[in-house]
BABA-785837 format. One line per 8 residues: number of its first residue (from 1); their letters; for each residue z, y, x of N, C-alpha, C, O. Coordinates in steps of 0.2 Angstrom, whole numbers, always signed. Example, Ala and Ser with C-alpha at 12.3 -4.5 7.8 and 13.67 -1.06 7.14 Angstrom:
1> AS> +39 -28 +66 +39 -22 +62 +39 -16 +66 +42 -17 +71; +35 -11 +64 +36 -5 +68 +39 +0 +64 +40 +6 +67 $
% end
This chain:
1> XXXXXXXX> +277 +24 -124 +282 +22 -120 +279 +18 -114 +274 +15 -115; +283 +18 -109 +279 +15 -103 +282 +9 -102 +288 +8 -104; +278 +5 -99 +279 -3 -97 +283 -6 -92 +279 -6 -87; +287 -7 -90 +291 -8 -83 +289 -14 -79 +287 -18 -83; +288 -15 -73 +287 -20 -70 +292 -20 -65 +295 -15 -63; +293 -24 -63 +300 -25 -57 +295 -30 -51 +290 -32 -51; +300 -29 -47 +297 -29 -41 +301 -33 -37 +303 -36 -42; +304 -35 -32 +311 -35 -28 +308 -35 -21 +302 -37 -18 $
9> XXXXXXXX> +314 -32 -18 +310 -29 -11 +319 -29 -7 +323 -25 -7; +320 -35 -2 +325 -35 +0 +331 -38 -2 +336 -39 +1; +329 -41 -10 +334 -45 -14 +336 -39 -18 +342 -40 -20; +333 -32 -20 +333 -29 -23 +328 -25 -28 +324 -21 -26; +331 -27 -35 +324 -24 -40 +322 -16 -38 +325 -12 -35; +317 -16 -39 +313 -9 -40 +310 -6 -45 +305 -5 -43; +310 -5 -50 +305 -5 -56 +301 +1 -55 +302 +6 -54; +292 -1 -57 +289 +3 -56 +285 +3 -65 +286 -2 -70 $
17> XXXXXXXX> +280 +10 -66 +278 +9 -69 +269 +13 -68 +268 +18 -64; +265 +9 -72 +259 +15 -71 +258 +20 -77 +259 +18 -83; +257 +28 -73 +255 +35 -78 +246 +34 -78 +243 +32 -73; +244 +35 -81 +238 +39 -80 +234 +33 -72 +233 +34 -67; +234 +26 -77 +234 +22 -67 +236 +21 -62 +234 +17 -58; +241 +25 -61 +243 +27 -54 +250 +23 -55 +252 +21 -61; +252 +21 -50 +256 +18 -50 +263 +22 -47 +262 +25 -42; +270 +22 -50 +275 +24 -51 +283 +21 -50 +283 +15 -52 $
25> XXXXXXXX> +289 +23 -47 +293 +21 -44 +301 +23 -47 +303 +27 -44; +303 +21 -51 +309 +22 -54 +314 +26 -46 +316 +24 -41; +314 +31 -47 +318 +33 -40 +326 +33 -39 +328 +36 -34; +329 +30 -44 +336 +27 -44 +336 +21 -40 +339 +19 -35; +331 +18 -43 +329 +12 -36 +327 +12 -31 +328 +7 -27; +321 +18 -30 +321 +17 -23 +326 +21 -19 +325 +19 -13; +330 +25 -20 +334 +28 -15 +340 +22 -14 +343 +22 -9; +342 +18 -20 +346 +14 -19 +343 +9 -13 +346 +7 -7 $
33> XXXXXXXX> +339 +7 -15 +336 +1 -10 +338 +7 -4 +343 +6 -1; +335 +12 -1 +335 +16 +4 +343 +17 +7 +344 +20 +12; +349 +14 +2 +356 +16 +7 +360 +23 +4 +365 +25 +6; +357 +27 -1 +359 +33 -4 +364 +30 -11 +363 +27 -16; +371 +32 -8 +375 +31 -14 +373 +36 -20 +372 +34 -25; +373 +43 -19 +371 +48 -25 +362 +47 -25 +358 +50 -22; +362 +44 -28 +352 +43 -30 +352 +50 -32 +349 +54 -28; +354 +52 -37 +351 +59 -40 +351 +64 -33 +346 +68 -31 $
41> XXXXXXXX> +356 +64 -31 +357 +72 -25 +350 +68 -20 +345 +72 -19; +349 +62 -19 +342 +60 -15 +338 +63 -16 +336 +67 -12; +337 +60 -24 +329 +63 -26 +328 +68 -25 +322 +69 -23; +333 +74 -27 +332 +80 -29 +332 +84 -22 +329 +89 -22; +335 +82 -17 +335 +83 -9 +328 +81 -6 +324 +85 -4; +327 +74 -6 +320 +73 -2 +315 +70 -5 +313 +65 -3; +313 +73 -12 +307 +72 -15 +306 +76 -17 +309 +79 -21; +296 +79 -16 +295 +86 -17 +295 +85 -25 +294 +79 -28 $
49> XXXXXXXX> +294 +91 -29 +293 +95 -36 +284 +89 -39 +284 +86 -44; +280 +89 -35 +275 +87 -36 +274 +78 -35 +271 +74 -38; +278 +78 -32 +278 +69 -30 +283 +65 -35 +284 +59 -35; +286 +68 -40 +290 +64 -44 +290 +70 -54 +288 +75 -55; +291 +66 -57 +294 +66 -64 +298 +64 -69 +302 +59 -69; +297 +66 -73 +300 +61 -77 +297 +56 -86 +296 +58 -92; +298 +51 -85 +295 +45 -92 +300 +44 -96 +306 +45 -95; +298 +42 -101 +303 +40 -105 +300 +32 -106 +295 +30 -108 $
57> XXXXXXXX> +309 +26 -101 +308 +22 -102 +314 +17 -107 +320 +18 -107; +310 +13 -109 +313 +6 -113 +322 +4 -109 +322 +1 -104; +326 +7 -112 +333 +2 -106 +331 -5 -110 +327 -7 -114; +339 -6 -104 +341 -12 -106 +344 -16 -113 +346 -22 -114; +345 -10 -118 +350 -11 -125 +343 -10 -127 +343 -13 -133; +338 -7 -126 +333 -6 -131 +332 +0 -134 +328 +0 -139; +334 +5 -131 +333 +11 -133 +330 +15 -126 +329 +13 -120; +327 +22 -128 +323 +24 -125 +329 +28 -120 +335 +30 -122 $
65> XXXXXXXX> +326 +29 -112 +331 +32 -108 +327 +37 -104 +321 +35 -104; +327 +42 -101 +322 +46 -99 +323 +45 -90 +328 +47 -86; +319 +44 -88 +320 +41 -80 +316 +48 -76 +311 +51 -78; +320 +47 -70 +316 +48 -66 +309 +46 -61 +311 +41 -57; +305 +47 -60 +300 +43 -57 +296 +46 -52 +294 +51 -53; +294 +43 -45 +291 +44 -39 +285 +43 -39 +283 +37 -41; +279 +48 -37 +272 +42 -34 +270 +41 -26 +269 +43 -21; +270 +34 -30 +267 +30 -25 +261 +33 -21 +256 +31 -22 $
73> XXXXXXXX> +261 +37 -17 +257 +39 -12 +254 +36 -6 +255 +39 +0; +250 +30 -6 +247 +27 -2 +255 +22 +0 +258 +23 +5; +257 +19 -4 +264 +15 -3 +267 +19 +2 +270 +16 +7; +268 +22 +2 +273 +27 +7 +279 +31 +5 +280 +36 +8; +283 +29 +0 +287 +32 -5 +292 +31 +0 +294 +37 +0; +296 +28 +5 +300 +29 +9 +300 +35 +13 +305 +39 +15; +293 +37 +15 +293 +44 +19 +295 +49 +15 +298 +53 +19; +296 +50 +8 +298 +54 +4 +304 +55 +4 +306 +61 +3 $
81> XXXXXXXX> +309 +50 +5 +316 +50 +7 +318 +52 +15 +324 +52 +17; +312 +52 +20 +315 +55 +27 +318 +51 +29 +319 +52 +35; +321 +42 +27 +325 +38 +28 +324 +32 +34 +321 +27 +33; +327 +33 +42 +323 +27 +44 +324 +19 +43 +328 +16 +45; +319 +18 +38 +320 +12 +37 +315 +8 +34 +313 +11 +29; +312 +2 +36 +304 -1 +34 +302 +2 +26 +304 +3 +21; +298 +3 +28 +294 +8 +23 +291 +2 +17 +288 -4 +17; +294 +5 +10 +294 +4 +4 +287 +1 +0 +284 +3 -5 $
89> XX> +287 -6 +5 +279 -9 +2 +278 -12 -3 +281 -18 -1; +276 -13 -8 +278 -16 -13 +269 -18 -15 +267 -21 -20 $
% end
C-alpha cells in the first residue's frame, strides 16, 4: 500500500504519493484545486491514458480505497487539465 503525503497548495490539501520513485498526485485533488466540480469527467477528459492510474490507498476509516493518480511531469500537472490557472507547483 502506498504512503500519502499531503501538501496544501492555496489552503487546499493535495495528496501525493511516490510509485516506483516518481512522484504522484491524487487527481480528485488536483482537479478540485483546478475549479472542476465533476473530478472524475476531468480526469478522464484531460488526462492522457499514460499520464495517470490507479493505487490502492489507506482512507480515512482505515480501509483500503483505490484512487485515482496523476504524474507529476516535471511539476506540470496543471497543463494536463488545460486549466488557465498557476500551474500546480508543489
Amino acid at each position: 500500500m502506498n504512503t500519502l503525503q499531503i501538501f496544501n497548495f492555496e489552503q487546499n490539501e493535495v495528496r501525493t504519493i511516490l510509485v516506483n520513485d516518481e512522484p504522484y498526485f491524487v487527481g480528485k485533488n488536483v482537479a478540485s484545486v483546478l475549479g472542476y466540480s465533476n473530478t472524475q469527467k476531468a480526469i478522464l477528459t484531460h488526462v492522457d491514458a499514460e499520464d495517470k492510474g490507479d493505487a490502492p490507498i489507506q482512507g480515512d476509516l482505515g480501509g483500503k480505497q483505490k484512487m485515482t493518480i496523476i504524474k507529476d511531469t516535471q511539476n506540470r500537472t496543471q497543463v494536463r487539465f488545460r486549466k488557465p490557472m498557476a500551474a500546480l507547483k508543489l
